[in-house]
N, C-alpha and C positions, 0 to 999 in steps of 0.2 A: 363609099370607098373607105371611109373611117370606121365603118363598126368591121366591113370585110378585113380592112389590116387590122382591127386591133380583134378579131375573131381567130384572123389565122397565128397571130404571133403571140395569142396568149395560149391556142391550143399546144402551138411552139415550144416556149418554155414550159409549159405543165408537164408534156411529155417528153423534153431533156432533162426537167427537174426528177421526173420517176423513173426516169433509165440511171441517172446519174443516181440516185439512192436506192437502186437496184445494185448497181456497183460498190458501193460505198459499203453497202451489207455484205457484199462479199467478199471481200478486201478484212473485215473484219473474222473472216472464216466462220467454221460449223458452228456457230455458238448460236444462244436464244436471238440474242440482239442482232448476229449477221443475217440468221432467216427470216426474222423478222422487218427489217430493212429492206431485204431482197425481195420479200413475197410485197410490201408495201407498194416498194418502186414498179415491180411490172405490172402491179393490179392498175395503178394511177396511168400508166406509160399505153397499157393494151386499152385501160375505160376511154381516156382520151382521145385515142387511137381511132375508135369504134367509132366514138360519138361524132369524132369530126368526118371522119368519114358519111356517117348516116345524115349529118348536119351539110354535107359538101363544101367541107370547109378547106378544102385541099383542089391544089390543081385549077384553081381560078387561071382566069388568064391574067401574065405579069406573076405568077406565084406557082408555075411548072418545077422550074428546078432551084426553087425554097421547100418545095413540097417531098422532091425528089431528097435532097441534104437529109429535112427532117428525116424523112423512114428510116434514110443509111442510118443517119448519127441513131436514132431510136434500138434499129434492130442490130446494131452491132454492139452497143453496148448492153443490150438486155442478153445479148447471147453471149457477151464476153461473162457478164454478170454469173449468168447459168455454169460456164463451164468455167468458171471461177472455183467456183461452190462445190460444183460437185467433185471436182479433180484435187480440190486444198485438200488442206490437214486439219484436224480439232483446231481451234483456236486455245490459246494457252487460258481463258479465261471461263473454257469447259469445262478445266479442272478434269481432262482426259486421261485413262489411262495407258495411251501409244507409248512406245520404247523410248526412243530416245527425242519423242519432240517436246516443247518447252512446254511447263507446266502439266506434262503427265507424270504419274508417278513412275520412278525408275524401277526395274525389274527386281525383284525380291533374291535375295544371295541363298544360294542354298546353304542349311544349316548343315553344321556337321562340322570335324575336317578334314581333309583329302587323304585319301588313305598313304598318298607318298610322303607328308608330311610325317602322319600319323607313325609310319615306319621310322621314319627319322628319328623321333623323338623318341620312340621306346628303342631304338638301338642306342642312342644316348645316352636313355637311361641304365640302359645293362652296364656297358663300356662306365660309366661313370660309377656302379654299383660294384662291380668287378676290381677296378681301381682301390676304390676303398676298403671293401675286403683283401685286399696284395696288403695295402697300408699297413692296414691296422693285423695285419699276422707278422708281416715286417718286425712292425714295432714291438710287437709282442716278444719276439724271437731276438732282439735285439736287447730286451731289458733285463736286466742281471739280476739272479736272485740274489735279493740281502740275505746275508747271515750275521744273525748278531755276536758280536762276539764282547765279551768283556777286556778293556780295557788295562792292562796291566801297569799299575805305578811300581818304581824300584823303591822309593823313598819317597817322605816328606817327614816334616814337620808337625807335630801337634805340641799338646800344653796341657796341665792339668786344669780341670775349670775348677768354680771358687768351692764347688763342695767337696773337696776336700782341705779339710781344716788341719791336716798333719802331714807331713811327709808322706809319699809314694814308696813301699818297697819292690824291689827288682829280685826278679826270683832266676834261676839258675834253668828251672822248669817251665811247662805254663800247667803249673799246678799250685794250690794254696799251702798247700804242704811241703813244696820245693825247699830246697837249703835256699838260705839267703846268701842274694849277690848284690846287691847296696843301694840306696835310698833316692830316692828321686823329691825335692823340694817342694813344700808347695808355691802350687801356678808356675812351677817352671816349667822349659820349654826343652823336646829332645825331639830325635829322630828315629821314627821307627822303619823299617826295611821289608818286614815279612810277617805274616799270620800263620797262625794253625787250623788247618781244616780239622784236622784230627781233637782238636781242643776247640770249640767257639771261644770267640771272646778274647782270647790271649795275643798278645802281637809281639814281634820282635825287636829289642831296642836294638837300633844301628850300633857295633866296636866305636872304640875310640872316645866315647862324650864323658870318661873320667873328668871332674873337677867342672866341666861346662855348666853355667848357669847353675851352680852349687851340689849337681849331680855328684854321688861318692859310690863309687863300683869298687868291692873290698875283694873279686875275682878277676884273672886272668881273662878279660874279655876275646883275646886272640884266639883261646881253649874253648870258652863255656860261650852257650849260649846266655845271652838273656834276656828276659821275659816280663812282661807288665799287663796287668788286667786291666780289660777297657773299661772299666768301672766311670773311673773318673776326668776319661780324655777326652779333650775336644778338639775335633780332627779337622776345624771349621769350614772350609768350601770341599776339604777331599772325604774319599771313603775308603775308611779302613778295610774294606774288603776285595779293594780294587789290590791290594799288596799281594805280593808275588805268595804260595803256599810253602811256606819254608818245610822239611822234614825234619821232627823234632830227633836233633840225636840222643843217643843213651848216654847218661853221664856216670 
């Protein structure tokens, strides 16, 4: 009685032990290690299977419906096993390449870009090209031509600098030959008014500076012009040129 039970309950668990790692294989889905598990389990489940049968190890009397459980539990889970397997997904650990199951690689983006985008952006760019040209003609049309113009002073002040070592004379003309119309000191300080384009060089002393700063005018400055060569004036931040073009009169 003791080798019979312990014949049928070890044929028992060897052939739930390889249904149950038929299953176990398949639970791990398509991979090396799930078919491998799987093909293991029902090889051990069906060898046992055989043998106990060919051994009559099954269906003793006292062991009908122990014998009966066995097969159920054997053939239901060796079949669960199968259409485990075959019906599953990769297993993530196949490193598959299915859409969207875990551990396959996801579907590759098509390169490129979409042509409605593509439109978008070169209309963009026009509109934004377009803008800029309006700007910049804008601005162009908005920006004033300079003209230069010279500066006109009515007056200032100059001085005679140190090289002149004698008095200044004041001429009636802007001529070296003029009559004399009276002296100007040295390094003194006077005011001139106006130039001669018609003469370089010559400027006009401003009326009224008789006796100023030792200045002696021995003519009717109200009547005559008078006149000083820029020889020896220092006209220090202005320019003599900048003075109004006086018309020299006839005397």
């Amino acid at each position: 009685m003791r080798e019979l039970l312990r014949g049928f309950w070890g044929y028992f668990v060897v052939i739930v032990f390889g249904a149950a790692l038929a299953l176990i294989g398949a639970l791990a889905g398509k991979s090396i290690l799930g078919w491998v598990l799987l093909g293991i389990g029902v090889l051990i489940a069906m060898a046992f299977l055989t043998v106990g049968f060919m051994k009559k190890q099954f269906f003793h009397v006292g062991y009908k419906w122990q014998s009966v459980v066995l097969l159920v539990i054997s053939a239901l889970l060796i079949v669960l096993s199968l259409v485990m397997m075959l019906t599953g997904s990769t297993s993530p650990s196949a490193g598959g390449t299915g859409g969207n199951m875990p551990g396959g690689t996801p579907p590759q983006m098509q390169g490129g870009t979409p042509p409605e985008i593509s439109a978008t952006v070169a209309a963009t760019a026009t509109e934004a090209a377009t803008a800029t040209e309006s700007a910049t003609a804008t601005a162009t049309e908005l920006v004033p031509t300079a003209t230069a113009t010279a500066v006109v002073v009515s007056s200032f002040t100059v001085c005679l600098n140190e090289n002149t070592n004698v008095g200044y004379n004041i001429r009636v003309a802007p001529k070296d030959d003029a009559a004399f119309g009276g002296t100007i000191p040295m390094a003194a300080c006077f005011v001139v008014d106006g130039r001669s384009s018609e003469y370089p060089g010559w400027y006009k002393l401003a009326a009224g500076q008789n006796g100023s700063n030792g200045i002696s005018i021995g003519v009717d400055d109200s009547v005559y012009q008078l006149w000083v060569k820029g020889y020896y004036i220092e006209p220090f931040s202005n320019d003599l040129e900048t003075l109004p073009d006086v018309t020299v009169q006839a005397n």
